[in-house]
VEXKOLKE-357115 format. One line per 8 residues: number of its first residue (from 1); their letters; for each residue x, y, z of N, C-alpha, C. Coordinates in steps of 0.2 Angstrom, whole numbers, plus 5000, padded with zeros to 4 digits. Example, Ala and Ser with C-alpha at 12.3 -4.5 7.8 and 13.67 -1.06 7.14 Angstrom:
2
1> as> 5066 4972 5039 5062 4978 5039 5066 4984 5039; 5064 4989 5035 5068 4995 5036 5064 5000 5039 $
//
This chain:
299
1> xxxxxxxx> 4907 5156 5160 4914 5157 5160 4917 5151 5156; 4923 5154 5153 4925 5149 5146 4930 5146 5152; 4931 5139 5150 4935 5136 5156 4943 5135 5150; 4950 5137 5157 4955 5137 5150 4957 5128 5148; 4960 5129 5143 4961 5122 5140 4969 5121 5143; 4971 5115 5145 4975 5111 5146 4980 5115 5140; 4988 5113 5144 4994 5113 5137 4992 5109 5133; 4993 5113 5125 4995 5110 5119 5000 5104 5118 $
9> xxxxxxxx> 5003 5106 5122 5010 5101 5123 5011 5095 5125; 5009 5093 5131 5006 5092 5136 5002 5086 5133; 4993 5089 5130 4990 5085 5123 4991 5080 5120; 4997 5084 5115 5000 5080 5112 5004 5074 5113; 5007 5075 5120 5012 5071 5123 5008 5064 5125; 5001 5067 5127 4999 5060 5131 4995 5058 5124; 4992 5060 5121 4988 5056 5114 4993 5052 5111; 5000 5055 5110 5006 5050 5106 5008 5044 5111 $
17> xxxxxxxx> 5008 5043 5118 5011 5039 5120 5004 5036 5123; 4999 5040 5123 4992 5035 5122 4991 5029 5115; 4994 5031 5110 4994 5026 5105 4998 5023 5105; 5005 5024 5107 5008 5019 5106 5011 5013 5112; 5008 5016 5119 5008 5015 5126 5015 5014 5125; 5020 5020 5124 5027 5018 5125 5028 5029 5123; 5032 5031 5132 5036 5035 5130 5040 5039 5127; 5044 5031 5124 5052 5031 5118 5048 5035 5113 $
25> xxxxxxxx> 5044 5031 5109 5039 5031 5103 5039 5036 5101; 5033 5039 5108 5029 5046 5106 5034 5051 5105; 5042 5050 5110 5045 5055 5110 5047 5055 5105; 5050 5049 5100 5052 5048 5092 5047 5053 5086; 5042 5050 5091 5037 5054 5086 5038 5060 5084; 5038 5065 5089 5036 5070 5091 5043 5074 5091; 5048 5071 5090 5055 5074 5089 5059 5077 5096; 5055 5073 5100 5059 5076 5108 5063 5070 5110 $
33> xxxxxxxx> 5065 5071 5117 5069 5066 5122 5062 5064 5125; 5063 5058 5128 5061 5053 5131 5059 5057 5138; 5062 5060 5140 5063 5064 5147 5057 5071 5145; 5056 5072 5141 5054 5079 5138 5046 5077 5138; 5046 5070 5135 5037 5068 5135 5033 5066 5142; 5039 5064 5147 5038 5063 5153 5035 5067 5157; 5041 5073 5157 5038 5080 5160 5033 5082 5159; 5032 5081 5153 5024 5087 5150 5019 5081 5152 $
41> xxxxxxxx> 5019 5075 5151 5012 5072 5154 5013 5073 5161; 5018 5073 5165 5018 5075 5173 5014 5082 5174; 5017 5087 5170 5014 5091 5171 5005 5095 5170; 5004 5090 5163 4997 5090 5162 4993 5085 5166; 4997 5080 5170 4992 5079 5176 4989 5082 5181; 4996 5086 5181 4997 5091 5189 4991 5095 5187; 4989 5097 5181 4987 5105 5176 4981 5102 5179; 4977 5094 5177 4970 5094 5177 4970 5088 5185 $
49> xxxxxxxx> 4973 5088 5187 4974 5084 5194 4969 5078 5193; 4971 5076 5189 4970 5068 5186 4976 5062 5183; 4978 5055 5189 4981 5053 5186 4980 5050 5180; 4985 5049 5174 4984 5050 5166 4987 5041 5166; 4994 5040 5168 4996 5033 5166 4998 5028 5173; 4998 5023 5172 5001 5020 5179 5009 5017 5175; 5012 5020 5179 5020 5018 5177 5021 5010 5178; 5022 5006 5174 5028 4999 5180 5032 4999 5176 $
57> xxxxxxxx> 5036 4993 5180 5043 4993 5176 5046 4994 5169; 5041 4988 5166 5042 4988 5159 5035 4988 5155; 5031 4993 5157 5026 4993 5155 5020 5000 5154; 5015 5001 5151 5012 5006 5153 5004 5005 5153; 5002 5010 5155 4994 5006 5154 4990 5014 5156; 4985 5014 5154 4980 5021 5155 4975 5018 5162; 4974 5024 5165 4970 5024 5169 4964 5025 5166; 4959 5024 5170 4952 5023 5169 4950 5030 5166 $
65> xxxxxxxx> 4950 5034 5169 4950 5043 5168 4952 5043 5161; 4959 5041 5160 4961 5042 5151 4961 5041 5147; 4957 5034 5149 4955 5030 5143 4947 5033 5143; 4944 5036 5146 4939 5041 5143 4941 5047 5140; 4945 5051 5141 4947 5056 5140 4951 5056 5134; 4954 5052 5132 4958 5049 5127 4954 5050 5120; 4947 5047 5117 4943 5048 5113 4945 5055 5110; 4940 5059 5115 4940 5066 5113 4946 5070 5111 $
73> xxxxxxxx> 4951 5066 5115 4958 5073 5115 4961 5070 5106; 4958 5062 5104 4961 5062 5100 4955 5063 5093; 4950 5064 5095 4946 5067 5091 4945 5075 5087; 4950 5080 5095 4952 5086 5092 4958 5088 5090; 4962 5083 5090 4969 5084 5086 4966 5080 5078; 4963 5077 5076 4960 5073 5072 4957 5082 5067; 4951 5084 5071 4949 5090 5067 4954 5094 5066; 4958 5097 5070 4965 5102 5071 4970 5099 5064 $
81> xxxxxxxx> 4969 5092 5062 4973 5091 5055 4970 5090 5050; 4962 5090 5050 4958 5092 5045 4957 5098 5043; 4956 5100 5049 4957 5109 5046 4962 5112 5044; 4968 5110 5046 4974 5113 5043 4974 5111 5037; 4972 5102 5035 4973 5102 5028 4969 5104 5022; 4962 5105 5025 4958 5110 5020 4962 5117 5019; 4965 5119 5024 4966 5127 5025 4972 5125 5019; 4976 5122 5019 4984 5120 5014 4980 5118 5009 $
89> xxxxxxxx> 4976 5116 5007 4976 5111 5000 4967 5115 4999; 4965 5123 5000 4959 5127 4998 4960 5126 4991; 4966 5125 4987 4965 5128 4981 4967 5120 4978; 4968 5116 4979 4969 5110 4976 4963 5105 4976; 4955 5106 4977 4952 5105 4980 4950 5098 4974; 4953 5099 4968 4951 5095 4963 4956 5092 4960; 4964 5092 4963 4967 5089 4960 4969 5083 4966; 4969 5076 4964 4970 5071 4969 4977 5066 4966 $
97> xxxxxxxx> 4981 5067 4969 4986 5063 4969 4988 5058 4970; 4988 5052 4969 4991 5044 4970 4995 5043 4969; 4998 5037 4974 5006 5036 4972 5004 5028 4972; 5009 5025 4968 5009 5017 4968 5015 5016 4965; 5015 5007 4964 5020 5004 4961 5021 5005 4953; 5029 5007 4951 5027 5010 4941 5022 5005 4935; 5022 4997 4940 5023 4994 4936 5015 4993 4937; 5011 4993 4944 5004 4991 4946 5001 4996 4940 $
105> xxxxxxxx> 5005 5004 4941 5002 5008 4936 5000 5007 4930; 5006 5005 4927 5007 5003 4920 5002 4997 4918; 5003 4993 4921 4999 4986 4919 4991 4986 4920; 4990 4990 4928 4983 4989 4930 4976 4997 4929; 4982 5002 4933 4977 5008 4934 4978 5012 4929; 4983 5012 4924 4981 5017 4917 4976 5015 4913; 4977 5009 4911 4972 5006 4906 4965 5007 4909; 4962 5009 4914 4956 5011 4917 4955 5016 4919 $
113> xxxxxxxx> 4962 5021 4920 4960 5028 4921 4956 5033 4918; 4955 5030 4909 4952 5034 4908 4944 5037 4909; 4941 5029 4911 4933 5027 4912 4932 5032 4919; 4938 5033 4923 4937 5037 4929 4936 5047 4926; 4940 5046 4922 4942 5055 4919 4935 5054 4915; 4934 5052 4912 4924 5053 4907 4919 5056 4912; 4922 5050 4920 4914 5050 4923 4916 5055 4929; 4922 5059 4929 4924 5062 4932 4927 5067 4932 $
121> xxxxxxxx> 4925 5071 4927 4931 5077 4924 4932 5083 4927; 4927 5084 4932 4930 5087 4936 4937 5086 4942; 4938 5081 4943 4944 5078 4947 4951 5076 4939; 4956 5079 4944 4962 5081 4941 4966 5075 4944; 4967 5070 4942 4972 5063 4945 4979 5063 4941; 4983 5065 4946 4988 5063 4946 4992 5056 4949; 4998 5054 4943 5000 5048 4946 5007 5046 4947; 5006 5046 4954 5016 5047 4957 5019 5040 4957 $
129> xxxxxxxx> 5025 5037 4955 5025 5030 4955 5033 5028 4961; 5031 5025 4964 5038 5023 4970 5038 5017 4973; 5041 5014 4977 5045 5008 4979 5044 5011 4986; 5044 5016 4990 5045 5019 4997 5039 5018 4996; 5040 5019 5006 5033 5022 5010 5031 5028 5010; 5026 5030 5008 5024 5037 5007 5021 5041 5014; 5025 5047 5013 5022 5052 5021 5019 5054 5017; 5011 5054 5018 5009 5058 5017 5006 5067 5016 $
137> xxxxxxxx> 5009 5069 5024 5009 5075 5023 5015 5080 5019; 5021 5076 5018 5027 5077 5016 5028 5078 5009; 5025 5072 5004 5024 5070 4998 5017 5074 4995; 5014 5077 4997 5008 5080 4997 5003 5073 4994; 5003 5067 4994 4999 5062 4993 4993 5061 4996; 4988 5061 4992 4981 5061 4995 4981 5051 4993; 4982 5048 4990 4983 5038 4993 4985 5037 4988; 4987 5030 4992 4991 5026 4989 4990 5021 4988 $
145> xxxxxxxx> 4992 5017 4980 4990 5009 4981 4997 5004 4984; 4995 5001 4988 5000 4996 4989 4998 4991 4992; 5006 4983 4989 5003 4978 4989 5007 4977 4998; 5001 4973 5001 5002 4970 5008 4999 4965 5011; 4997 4967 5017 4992 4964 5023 4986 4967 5022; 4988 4974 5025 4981 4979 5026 4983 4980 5032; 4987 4980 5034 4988 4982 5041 4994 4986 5040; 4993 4994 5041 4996 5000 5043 4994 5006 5044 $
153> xxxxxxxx> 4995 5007 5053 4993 5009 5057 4993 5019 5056; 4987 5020 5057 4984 5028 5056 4984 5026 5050; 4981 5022 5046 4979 5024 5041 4973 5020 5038; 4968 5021 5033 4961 5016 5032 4966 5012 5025; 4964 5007 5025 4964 5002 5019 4959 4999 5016; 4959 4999 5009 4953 4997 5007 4954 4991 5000; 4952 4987 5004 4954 4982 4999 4955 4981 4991; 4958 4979 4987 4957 4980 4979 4957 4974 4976 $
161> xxxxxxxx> 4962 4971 4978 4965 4965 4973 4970 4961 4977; 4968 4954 4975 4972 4948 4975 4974 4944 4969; 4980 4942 4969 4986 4941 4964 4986 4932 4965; 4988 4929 4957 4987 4923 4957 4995 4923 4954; 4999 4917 4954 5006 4918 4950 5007 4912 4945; 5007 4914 4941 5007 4907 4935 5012 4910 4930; 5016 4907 4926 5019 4909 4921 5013 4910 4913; 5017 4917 4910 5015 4918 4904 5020 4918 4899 $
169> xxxxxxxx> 5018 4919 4895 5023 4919 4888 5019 4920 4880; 5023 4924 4877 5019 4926 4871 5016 4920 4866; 5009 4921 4860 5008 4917 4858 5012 4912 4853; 5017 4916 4851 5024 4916 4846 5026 4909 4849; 5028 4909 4855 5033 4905 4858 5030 4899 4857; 5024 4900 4861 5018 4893 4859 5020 4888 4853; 5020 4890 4846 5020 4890 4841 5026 4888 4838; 5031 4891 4843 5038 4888 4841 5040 4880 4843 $
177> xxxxxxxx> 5047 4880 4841 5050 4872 4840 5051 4869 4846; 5052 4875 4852 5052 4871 4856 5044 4870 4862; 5041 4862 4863 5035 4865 4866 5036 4865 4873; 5030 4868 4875 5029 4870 4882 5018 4867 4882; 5023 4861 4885 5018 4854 4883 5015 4854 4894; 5021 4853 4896 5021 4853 4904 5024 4859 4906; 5026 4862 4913 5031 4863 4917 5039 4861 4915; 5038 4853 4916 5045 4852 4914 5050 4855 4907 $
185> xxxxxxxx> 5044 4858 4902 5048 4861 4896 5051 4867 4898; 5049 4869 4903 5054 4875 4908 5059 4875 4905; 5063 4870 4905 5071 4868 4905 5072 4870 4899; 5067 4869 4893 5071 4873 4886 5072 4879 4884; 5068 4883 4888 5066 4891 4887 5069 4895 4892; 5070 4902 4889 5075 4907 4894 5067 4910 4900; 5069 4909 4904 5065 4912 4910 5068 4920 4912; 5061 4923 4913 5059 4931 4915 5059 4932 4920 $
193> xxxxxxxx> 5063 4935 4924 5063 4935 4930 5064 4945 4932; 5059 4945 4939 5061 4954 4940 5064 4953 4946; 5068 4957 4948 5072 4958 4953 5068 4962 4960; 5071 4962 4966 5068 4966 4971 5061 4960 4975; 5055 4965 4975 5049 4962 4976 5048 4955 4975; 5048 4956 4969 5045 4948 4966 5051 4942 4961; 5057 4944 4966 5062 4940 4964 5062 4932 4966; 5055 4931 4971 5055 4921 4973 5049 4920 4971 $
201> xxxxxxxx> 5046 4924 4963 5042 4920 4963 5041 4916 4959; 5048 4913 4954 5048 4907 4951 5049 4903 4954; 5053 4904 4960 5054 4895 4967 5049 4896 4968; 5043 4901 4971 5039 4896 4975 5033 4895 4969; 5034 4895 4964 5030 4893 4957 5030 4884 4958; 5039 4887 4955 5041 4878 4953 5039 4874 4958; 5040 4878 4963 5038 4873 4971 5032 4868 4970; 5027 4873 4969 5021 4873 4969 5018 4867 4965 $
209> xxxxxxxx> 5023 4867 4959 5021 4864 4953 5025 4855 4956; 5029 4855 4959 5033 4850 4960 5037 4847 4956; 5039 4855 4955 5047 4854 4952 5053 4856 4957; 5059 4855 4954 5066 4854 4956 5067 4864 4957; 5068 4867 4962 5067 4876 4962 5074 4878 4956; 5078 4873 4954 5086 4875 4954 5085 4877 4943; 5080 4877 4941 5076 4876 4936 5076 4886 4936; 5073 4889 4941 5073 4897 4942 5079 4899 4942 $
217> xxxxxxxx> 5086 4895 4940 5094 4898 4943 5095 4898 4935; 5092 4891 4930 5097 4893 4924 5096 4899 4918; 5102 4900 4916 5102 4907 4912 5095 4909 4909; 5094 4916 4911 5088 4918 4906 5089 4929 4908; 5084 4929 4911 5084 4937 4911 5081 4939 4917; 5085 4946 4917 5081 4950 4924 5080 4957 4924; 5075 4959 4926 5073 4968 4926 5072 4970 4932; 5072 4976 4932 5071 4980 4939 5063 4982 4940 $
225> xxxxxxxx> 5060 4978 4935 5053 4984 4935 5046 4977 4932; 5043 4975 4937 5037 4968 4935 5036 4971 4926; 5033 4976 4923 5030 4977 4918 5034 4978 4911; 5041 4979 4913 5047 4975 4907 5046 4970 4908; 5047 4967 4911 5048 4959 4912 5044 4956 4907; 5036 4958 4907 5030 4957 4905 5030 4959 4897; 5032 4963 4897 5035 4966 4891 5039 4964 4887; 5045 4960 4889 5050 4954 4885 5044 4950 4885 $
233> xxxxxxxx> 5040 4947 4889 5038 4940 4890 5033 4940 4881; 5030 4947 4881 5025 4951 4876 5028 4948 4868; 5036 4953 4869 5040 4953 4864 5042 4943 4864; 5042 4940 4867 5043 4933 4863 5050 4932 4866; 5054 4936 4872 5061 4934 4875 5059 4929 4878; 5054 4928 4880 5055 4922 4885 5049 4921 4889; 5049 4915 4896 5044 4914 4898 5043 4918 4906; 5037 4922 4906 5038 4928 4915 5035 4924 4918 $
241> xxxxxxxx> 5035 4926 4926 5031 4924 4932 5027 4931 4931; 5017 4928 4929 5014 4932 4928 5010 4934 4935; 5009 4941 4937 5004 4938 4942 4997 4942 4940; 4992 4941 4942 4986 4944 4939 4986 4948 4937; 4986 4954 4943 4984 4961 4939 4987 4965 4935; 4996 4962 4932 5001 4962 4929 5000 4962 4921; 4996 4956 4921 4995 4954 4914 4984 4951 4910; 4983 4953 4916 4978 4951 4914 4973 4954 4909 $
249> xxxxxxxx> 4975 4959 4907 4973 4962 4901 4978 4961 4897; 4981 4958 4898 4986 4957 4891 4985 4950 4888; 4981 4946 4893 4978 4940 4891 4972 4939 4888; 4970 4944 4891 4962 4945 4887 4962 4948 4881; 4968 4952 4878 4968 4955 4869 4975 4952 4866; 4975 4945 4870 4978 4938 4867 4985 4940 4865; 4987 4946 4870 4996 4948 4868 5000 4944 4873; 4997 4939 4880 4999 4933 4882 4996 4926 4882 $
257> xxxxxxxx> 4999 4923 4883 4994 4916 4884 4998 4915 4891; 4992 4908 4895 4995 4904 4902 4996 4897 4897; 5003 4894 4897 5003 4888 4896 5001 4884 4901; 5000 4885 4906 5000 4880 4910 4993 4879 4915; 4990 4874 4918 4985 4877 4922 4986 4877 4931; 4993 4876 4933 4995 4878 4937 4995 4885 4939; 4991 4888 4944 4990 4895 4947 4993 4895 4954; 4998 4898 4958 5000 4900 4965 4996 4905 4966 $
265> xxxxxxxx> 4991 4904 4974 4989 4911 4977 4993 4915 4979; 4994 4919 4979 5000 4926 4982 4997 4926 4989; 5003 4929 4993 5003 4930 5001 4999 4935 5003; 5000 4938 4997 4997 4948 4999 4992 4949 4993; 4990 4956 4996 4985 4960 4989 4987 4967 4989; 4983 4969 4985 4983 4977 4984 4979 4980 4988; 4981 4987 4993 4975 4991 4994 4976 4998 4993; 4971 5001 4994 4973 5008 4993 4972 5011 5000 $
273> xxxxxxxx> 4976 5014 5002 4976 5018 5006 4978 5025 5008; 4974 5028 5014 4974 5034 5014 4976 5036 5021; 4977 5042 5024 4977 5045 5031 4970 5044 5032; 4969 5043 5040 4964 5042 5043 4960 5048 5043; 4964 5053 5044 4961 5061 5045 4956 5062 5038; 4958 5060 5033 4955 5064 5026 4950 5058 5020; 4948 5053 5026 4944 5048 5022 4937 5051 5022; 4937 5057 5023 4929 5060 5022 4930 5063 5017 $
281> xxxxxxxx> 4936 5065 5011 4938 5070 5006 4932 5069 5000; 4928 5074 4999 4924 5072 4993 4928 5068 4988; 4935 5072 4983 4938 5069 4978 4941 5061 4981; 4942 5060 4986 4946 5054 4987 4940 5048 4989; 4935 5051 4990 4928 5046 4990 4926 5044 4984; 4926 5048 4979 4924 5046 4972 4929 5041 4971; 4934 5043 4970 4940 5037 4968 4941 5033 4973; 4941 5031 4979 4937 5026 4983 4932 5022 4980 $
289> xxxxxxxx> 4927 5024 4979 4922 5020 4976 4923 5018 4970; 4927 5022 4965 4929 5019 4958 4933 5012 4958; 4939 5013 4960 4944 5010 4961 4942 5006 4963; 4939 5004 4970 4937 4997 4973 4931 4994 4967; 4928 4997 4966 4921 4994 4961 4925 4991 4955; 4929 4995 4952 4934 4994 4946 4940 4987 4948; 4941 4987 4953 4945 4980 4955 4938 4974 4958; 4935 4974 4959 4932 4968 4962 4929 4966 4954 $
297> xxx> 4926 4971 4952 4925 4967 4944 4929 4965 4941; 4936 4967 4940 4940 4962 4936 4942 4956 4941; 4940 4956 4947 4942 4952 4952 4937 4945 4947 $
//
């Protein structure tokens, strides 16, 4: 005799405020009232006559029972989103979609997409470019690259790349009247600066260098986007804050030079990442393996 299964609802209620041990959160989550996730785990207790949480004041904590139980309930909501998303994405099975930064693109992942499209012509890669956090299920995005920690939650991260920041500037300028012998020749040249993200990384450049930070204030230029910037700095307007994987092909076929041998490590890297549910995806495995392979060698 088939034994019947617990509420759906119910389920769900305790898996989300099992992960977040809060049931404001789960209720956020989940689009209900606070009161709404309460009842349904009340009720799924009643249903398997198992206590699920110990309430305190300001706190919550799983019972022994749920912290076994827990696994499993969250292993078949796990399958229940993988099977949906095969069942929604049967006919897409070859096309894989990334979203990143316009400028990582431009600078890092096109110049190499094509070695992946040769060894790879059956997978169809598309590439979405944005400043937002990506839903997943929303955005129909199969992963994304972004620069961080590595730490964001329900999702796998795989590491790529770590960024040095040093200034560049075209070989033209080198060659001009005015030199760029030390750092302190800053002061005779227009500075490249990108707004947003990577707006302080000429103070903590100059910091680094031990120089005066008031040096990144005097007149020069600002863009919205790392890979203009790069691109003035290309065309000869002036001097940019480089950071690796921005320029680093542009150094290697001598369309930048580093005047200087001052290098700042950056706080963060690149990773790419995916939904937890669908890091089994043949296409997104291949490019997994590509992309990480293809970033620790230029590493």
């Amino acid at each position: 005799m088939t034994s019947r299964l617990p509420s759906l609802n119910g389920l769900r209620a305790f898996e989300a405020a099992a992960r977040h041990m809060s049931f404001t959160v789960a209720a956020s989550e989940l689009n209900v009232t606070q009161t709404a996730i309460s009842h349904q785990i009340r009720r799924l207790e009643e249903e398997l006559g198992v206590r699920l949480f110990v309430r305190q004041n300001r706190s919550l904590s799983l019972t022994p029972e749920a912290a076994e139980y827990l696994p499993g309930v969250r292993a078949a909501f796990n399958d229940l989103r993988m099977a949906t998303d095969r069942l929604l994405r049967k006919d897409d099975d070859h096309v894989l979609t990334v979203s990143t930064l316009a400028s990582f693109a431009a600078k890092w992942l096109l110049p190499r997409l094509a070695a992946f499209q040769e060894a790879h012509p059956g997978i169809d890669v598309r590439i979405t470019s944005s400043t937002s956090l990506v839903d997943f299920q929303r955005d129909k995005v199969d992963a994304a690259i972004r620069y961080g920690r590595g730490q964001w939650s329900g999702l796998r991260a795989d590491w790529l790349t770590a960024d040095e920041l040093f200034p560049v500037c075209s070989p033209s300028l080198m060659q001009g009247s005015k030199p760029l012998n030390c750092p302190e020749d800053l002061r005779d040249h227009v500075l490249l600066h990108t707004s947003n993200t990577n707006s302080d990384d000429w103070r903590l450049w100059l910091t680094a260098a031990g120089l005066p930070t008031d040096i990144s204030k005097q007149p020069g230029a600002t863009f919205d986007l790392v890979f203009v910037t790069i691109q003035a700095a290309i065309d000869g307007m002036g001097v940019a804050m480089g950071r690796t994987s921005y320029v680093q092909d542009d150094i290697t076929k001598g369309r930048l030079v580093v005047p200087f041998k001052i290098a700042l490590p950056a706080d963060a890297g690149f990773y790419l990442v995916s939904p937890q549910g669908r890091t089994d995806s043949p296409k997104l495995a291949v490019f997994r393996n590509w992309v990480t392979a293809s970033a620790h060698a230029s590493s």
